[in-house]
N, C-alpha and C positions, 0 to 999 in steps of 0.2 A: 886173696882167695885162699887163706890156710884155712880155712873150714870147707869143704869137697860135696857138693849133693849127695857124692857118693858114701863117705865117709861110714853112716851108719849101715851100710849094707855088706862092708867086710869085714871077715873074721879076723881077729889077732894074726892067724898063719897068715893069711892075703898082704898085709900091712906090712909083715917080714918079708915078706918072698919077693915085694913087689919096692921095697925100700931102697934099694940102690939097683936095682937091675933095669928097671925100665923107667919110663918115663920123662926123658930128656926135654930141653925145648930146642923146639925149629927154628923159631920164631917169624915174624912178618916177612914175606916178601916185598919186594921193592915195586912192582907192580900188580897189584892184586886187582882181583876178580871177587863181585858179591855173588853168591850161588842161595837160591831159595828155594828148596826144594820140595814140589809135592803140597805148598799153602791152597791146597783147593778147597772148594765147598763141602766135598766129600768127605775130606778129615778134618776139619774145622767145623761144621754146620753154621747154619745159617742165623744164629745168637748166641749168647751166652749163656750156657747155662751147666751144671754138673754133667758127668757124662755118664750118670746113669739114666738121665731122663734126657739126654741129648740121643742117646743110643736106641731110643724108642721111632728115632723119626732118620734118625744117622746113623746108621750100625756099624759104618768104621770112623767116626768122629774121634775126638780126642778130648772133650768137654772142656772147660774153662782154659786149661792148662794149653788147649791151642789157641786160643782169645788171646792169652798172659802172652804168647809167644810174638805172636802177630803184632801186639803193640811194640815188642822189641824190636822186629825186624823193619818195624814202619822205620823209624831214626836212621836205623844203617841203609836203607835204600836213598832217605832225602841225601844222607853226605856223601852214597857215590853217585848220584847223579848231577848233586850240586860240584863235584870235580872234576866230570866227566869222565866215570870211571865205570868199566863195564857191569849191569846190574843182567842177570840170566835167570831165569826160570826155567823147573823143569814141573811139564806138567803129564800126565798121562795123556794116549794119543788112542783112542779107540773105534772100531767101526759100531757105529749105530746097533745094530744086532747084536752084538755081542760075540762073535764070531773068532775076534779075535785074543779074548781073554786067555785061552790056552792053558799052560798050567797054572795059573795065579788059581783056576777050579779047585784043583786039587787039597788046596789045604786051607781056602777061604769061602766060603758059596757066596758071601754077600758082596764079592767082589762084583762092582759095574753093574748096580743095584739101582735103581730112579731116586730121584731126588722125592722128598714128600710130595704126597699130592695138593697140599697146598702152597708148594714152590714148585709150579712146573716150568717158570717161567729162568731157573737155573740150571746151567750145564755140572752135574758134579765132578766137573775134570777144570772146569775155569777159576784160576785162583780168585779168593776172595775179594769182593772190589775196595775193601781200606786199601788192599795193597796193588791194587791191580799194576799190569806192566803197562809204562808210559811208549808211546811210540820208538824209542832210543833205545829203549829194552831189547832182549834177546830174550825169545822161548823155545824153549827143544823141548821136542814130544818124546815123550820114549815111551814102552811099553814094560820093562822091566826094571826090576828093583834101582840100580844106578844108573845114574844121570849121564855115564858115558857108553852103556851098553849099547852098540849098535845106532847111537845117535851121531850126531854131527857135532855135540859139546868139544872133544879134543881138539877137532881141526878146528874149532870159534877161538876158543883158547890159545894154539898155536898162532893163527890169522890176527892175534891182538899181541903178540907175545907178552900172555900173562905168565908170569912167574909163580904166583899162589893164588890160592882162592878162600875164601872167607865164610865159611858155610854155616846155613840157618833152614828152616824149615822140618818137614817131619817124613817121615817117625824114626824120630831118632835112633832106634833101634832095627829097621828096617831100612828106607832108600838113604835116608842121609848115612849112614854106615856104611849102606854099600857103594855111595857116591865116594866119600873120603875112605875107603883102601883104595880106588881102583884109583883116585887122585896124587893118593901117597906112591902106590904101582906107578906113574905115570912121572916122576921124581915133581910134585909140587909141592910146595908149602901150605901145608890144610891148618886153620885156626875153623876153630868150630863153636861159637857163640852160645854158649852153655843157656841161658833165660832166652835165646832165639830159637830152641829148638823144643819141640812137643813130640808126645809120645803116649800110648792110651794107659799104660802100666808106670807106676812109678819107681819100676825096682827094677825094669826093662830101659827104661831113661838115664836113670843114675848108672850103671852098671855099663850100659853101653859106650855111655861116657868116659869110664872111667876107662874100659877097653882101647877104647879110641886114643885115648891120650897117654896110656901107658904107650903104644904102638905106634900108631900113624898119625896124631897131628895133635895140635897143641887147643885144652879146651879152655878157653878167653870168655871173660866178659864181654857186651859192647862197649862200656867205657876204655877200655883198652884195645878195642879196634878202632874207636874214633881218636883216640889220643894218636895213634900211627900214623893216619889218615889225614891228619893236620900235618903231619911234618913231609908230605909228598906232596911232589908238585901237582898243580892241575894239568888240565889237556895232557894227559899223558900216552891217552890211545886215542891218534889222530883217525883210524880207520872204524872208531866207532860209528854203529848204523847213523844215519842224517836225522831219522823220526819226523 
């Protein structure tokens, strides 16, 4: 990975400044956890397509570039489920009315918007069905940008003693961001699957990334989380859900 998504979006001073000060590795914990965050209908839509004409029908979609993502994270869910290794979802948790959207108003109106009227038949908080959660899965509802905010994620995480976590989904600049500080806050080991995650801006994606991984976790290929992933053992969290 010596060529960075980010690479084209910083200045000569960024490159100096950021050349031996930051950016260390964690590296893999010994137990880790898959985290997917946010793959719903809402920010994916419901095809493939550019996300300027995705945005006509999905106004917080993410157009191709969450498809391209989604086919990444399909791989890393078969191999922690085929090890029996904890697979989590975070999806948003809302009342019907709208009641409870609160401040997400303030600075988005299309927030908890209906689905097109020729899919009514989708929830746009249910992640996408390529990847849907299999019965063995865990899903935390939250209502706020991280996946630990006022949910029950920490104590799942404690209750399996995971060690790190493995983080994918969107927007990368948004809940996945706010999911890995409050992860790295919380002393875990955060790998964050750079082609697993989407984002509606491309300069908001790269950049966040690069953020992230100057500071609080280390940003990986999936070939290099499934390389890891091979050398731990199976059955490693006995107290995962039955499904």
């Amino acid at each position: 990975m010596s060529k960075r998504v980010w690479d084209k979006f910083l200045t000569e001073r960024d490159k100096e400044i950021f050349s031996d000060a930051f950016g260390g590795v964690a590296g893999f914990g010994e137990r880790p956890a898959l985290l997917v965050i946010d793959a719903a209908w809402a920010f994916i839509g419901d095809r493939r397509e550019p996300i300027r004409e995705m945005k006509k029908r999905w106004p917080m979609a993410s157009g191709e570039e969450g498809w391209n993502a989604i086919d990444n994270i399909k791989p890393l869910i078969e191999t922690f489920r085929s090890k029996k290794m904890p697979v989590i979802y975070t999806i948003y948790g809302r009342r019907k009315d709208g009641w409870d959207k609160t401040s997400w108003i303030w600075k988005n109106p299309n927030t908890a918007k209906l689905p097109p009227a020729n899919r009514p038949d989708l929830d746009i908080n249910d992640v996408v069905s390529d990847i849907a959660p299999a019965p063995q899965d865990i899903v935390v509802r939250k209502q706020k940008a991280s996946g630990f905010f006022e949910t029950n994620l920490a104590s799942y995480l404690t209750w399996l003693s995971v060690d790190s976590v493995v983080v994918t989904g969107g927007v990368t600049s948004g809940c996945v961001r706010a999911t890995v500080v409050d992860a790295f806050s919380l002393n875990y080991k955060v790998s964050i699957v750079e082609e697993a995650c989407f984002d509606r801006a491309e300069a908001s994606h790269a950049l966040s990334l690069f953020d992230m991984n100057a500071k609080y976790a280390d940003v990986v290929t999936g070939d290099a989380v499934q390389k890891h992933l091979r050398m731990l053992s199976d059955n490693l969290f006995p107290r995962l859900p039955m499904g």
